[in-house]
Backbone as numpy.savetxt, mean C-alpha at the origin, in Angstrom:
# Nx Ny Nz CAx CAy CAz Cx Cy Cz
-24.65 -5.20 2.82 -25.49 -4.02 2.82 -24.61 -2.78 2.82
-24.97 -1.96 2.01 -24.07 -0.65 1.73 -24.97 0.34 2.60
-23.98 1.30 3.53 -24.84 2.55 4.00 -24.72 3.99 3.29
-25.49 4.94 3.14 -24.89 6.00 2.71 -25.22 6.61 3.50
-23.97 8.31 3.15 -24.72 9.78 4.14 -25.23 10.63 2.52
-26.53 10.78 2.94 -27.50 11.80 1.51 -27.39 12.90 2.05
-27.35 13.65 0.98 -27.82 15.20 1.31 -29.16 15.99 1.45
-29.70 16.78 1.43 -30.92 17.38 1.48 -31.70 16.95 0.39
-31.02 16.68 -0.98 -31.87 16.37 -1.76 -31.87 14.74 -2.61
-31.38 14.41 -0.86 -31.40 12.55 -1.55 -29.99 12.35 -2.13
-28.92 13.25 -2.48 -27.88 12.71 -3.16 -26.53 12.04 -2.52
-26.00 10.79 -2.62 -25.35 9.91 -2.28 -23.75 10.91 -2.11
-23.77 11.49 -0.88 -22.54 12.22 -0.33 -21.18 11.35 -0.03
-21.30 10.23 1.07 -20.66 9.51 1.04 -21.07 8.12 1.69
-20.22 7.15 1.41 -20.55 5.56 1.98 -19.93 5.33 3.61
-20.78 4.42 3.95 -20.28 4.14 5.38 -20.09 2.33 5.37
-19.06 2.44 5.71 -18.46 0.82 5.58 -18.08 -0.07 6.72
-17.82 -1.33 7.05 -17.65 -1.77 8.32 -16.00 -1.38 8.23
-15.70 -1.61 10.09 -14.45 -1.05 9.88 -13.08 -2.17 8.99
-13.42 -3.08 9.60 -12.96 -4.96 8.87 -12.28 -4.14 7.33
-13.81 -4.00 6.56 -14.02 -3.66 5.15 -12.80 -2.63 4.83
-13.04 -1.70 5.95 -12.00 -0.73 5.17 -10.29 -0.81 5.56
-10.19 -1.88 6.44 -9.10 -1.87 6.91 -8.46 -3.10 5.89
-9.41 -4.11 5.01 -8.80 -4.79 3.80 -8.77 -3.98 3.10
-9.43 -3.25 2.58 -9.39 -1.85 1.03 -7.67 -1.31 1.05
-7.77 -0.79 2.70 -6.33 -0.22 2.65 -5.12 -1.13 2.55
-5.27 -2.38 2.98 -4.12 -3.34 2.35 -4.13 -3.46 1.34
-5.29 -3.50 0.62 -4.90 -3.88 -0.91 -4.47 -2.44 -1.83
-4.97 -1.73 -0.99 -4.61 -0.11 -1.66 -2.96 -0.53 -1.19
-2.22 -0.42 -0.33 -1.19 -0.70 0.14 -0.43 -1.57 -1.00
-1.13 -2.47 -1.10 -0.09 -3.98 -2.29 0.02 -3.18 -3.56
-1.25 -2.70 -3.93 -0.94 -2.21 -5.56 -0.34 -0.96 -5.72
0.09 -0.17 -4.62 1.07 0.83 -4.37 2.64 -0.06 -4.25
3.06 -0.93 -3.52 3.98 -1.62 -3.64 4.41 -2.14 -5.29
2.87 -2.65 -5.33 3.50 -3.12 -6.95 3.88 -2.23 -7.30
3.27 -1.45 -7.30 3.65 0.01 -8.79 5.07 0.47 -8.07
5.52 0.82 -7.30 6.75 1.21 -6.88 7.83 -0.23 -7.38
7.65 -0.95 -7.44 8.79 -2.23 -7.51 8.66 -2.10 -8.94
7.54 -2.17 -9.74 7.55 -1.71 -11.14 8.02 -0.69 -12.05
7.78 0.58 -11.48 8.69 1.54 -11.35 10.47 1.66 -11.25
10.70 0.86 -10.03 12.29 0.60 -10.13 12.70 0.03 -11.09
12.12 -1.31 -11.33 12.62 -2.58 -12.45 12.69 -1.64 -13.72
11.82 -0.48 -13.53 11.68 0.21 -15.41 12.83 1.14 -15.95
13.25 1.61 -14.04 14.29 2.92 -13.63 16.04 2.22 -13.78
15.72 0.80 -13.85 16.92 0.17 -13.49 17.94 0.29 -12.60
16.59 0.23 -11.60 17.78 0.05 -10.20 18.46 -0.82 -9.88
19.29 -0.72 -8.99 20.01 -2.30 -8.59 19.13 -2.93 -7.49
19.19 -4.32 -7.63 18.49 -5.25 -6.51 19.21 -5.98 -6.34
19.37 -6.24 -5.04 20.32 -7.10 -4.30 19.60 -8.17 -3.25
20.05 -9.60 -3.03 19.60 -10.27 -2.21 19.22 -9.60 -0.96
18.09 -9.84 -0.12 18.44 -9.55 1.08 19.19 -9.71 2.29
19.66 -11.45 2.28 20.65 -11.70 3.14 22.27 -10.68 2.92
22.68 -10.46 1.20 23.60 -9.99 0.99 23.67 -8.23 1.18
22.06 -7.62 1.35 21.67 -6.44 1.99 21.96 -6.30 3.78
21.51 -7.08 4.59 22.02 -6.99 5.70 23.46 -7.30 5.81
23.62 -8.60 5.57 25.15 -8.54 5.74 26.19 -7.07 5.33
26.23 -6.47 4.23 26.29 -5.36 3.92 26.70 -4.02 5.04
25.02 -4.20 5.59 24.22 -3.23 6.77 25.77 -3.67 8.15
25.61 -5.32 8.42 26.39 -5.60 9.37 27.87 -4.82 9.21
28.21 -5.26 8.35 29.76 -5.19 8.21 29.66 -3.45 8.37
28.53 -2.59 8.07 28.85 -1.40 7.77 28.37 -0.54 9.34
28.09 -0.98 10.33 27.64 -1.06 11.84 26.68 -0.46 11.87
25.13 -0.90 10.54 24.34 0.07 10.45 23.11 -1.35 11.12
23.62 -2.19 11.54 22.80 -3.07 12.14 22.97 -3.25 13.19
């Protein structure tokens, strides 16, 4: 069941959602922001590096 808030003349202002509902919307808003940023790099040709070989890195550099 969808809720709305109307205005004076009946018109669909905004939706009211459970909180559950909107707290999945924003993960998935979240993932397809991730995608597009990792997509973005791969296009920019960044470098990617393992992650174990990223911390180790971090270690040796006393940023861990």
């Amino acid at each position: 069941m969808t809720n709305y808030v109307v205005d004076g003349s009946g018109k669909k202002k905004a939706v009211i959602i459970d909180v559950e509902e909107f707290r999945k919307l924003l993960e998935y808003i979240e993932g397809i922001e991730d995608a597009l940023d990792l997509k973005r790099a791969i296009e920019e040709g960044h470098e990617f590096v393992e992650l174990r070989d990223f911390m180790d890195r971090m270690r040796r550099e006393g940023k861990l």
